[in-house]
C-alpha positions, 0 to 999 in steps of 0.5 A: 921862688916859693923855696926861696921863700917868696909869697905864693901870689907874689911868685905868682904874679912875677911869673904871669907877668914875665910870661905876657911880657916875653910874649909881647915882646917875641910878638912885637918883633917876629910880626915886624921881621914878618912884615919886612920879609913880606915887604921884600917878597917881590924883589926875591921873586924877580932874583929867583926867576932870574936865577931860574932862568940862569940856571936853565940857560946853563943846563941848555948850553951843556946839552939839556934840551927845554932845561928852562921850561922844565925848570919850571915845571919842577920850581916855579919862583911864582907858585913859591911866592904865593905859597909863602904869602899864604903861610904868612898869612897864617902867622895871625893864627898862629899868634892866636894859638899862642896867646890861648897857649899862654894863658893856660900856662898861668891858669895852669900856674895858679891850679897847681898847687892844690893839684896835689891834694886834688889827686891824694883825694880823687885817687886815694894815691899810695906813697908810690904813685904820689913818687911817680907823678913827681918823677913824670913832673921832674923829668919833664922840667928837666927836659924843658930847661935843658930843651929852652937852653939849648934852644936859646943857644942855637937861636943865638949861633944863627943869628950871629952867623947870619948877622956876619954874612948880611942876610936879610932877616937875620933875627926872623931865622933865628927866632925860627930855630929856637922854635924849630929846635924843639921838633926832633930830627925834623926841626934841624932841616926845617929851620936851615931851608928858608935861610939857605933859599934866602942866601941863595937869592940874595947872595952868591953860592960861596955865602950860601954854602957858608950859611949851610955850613954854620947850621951844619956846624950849631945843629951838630955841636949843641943838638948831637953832642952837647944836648944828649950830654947834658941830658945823659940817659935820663930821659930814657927813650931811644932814637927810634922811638923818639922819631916815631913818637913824632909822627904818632903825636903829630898825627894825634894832635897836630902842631901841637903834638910835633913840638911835644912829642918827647915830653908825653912820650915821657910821661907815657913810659913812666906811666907804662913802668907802673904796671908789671903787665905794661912794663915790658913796653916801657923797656922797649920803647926806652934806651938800650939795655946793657946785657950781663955777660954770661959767666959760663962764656 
């Protein structure tokens, strides 16, 4: 907005007030889907003991001795329900952790663009430093964007699937992978659990099955094919070290670190190019290297 030429505190108002309003409305309609899915809790419990108990008389019909009470042992559909009810009680937490999360992004907006000249100052940074830390910033856009797109997309995908099966709590799924989206590897099998256990209890295995197939399909063709496109080998990290910066900032600082792995892994790279007693690290932790063949061979 400021390269189009609008006022810095006008680009700055519309962006804090676009930013509070999506919040506001991505609040308003999670709880509510929350609150109906909490409402609808009972219900599935009743379908899941009785699908338990379907099951085991199954098993004992084949030869499996005490089937139902070791079904038991292995899933109860009680302990599940409560274990559920916990987490969305939770959820008020979560909203809350949100909304500070907000509200250092616009004090961040405003801090910004005196960031530059702080740090010339404080730092007395050369002309290659000053390149530097726009190359982390650029970098981590670039990721964002692509990130929020994609992530957009297969909230989209979800939703449309799961609206054509008649899956309860369709927009609360999708909501929930646009989310999960941004944790790698992980967040593709996390957001297809619950609307997989969902299909089951509402529906019959056919539909399920189906479910199951539709995440297949959007997780493989945006996350496996069309997002590392789209990002090329900008980013510069390999596979590996993509799953290990996971467990390391998630065991650093939590959720928080699990959502942003891959930017501070970013940001830590280029900052391990800087020195050449670093840069040995920062070749190993990024993509593969392609070797010179050896003229003599």
């Amino acid at each position: 907005m400021r390269r189009k030429g609008v006022p810095k505190w006008l680009a700055l108002a519309v962006i804090v007030f676009v930013l509070l309003e999506a919040g506001s409305i991505f609040a308003l309609v999670f709880t509510g889907e929350l609150e109906g899915f909490r409402g609808g809790l009972p219900g599935y419990q009743e379908r899941l003991i009785l699908l338990n108990n379907q099951f085991g008389g199954w098993l004992e019909d084949v030869g499996v001795t005490n089937a139902r009470e070791a079904i038991y042992d292995i899933f109860d559909p009680a302990a599940a329900a409560g274990y559920v009810r916990v987490v969305l009680t939770n959820m008020s937490g979560i909203f809350a952790t949100g909304l500070l999360i907000l509200l250092a992004v616009v004090f961040m907006l405003l801090e910004a663009p005196r960031l530059p000249a702080k740090l010339r100052t404080a730092y007395h940074l050369t002309d290659e430093a000053e390149a530097r830390i726009r190359r982390v910033l650029n970098a981590i856009n670039q990721y964002m964007v692509i990130k929020i797109l994609t992530s957009l997309a297969t909230a989209l995908c979800i939703w449309v699937w799961l609206w054509n099966l008649n899956i309860d709590f369709a927009v609360l799924w999708a909501v929930l992978a646009f989310l999960l989206n941004f944790i790698p590897f992980v967040g593709a099998i996390l957001m297809t659990i619950p609307a997989v256990v969902l299909a089951l209890v509402q529906t019959d295995l056919q539909t399920t099955l189906l479910v199951a197939l539709g995440y297949l399909v959007v997780n493989t063709v945006i996350g496996s094919i069309l997002e590392p496109r789209i990002m090329g080998r900008g980013l510069g990290i390999s596979t590996l070290v993509v799953f290990l910066s996971l467990l390391f900032w998630g065991w650093v600082l939590g959720t928080v670190g699990v959502f942003l792995s891959v930017p501070l892994t970013i940001a830590l790279i280029i900052a391990l190019e800087a020195s050449p007693q670093t840069r040995p690290i920062a070749i190993l932790l990024g993509p593969e290297v392609t070797q010179k063949s050896d003229p003599e061979v």
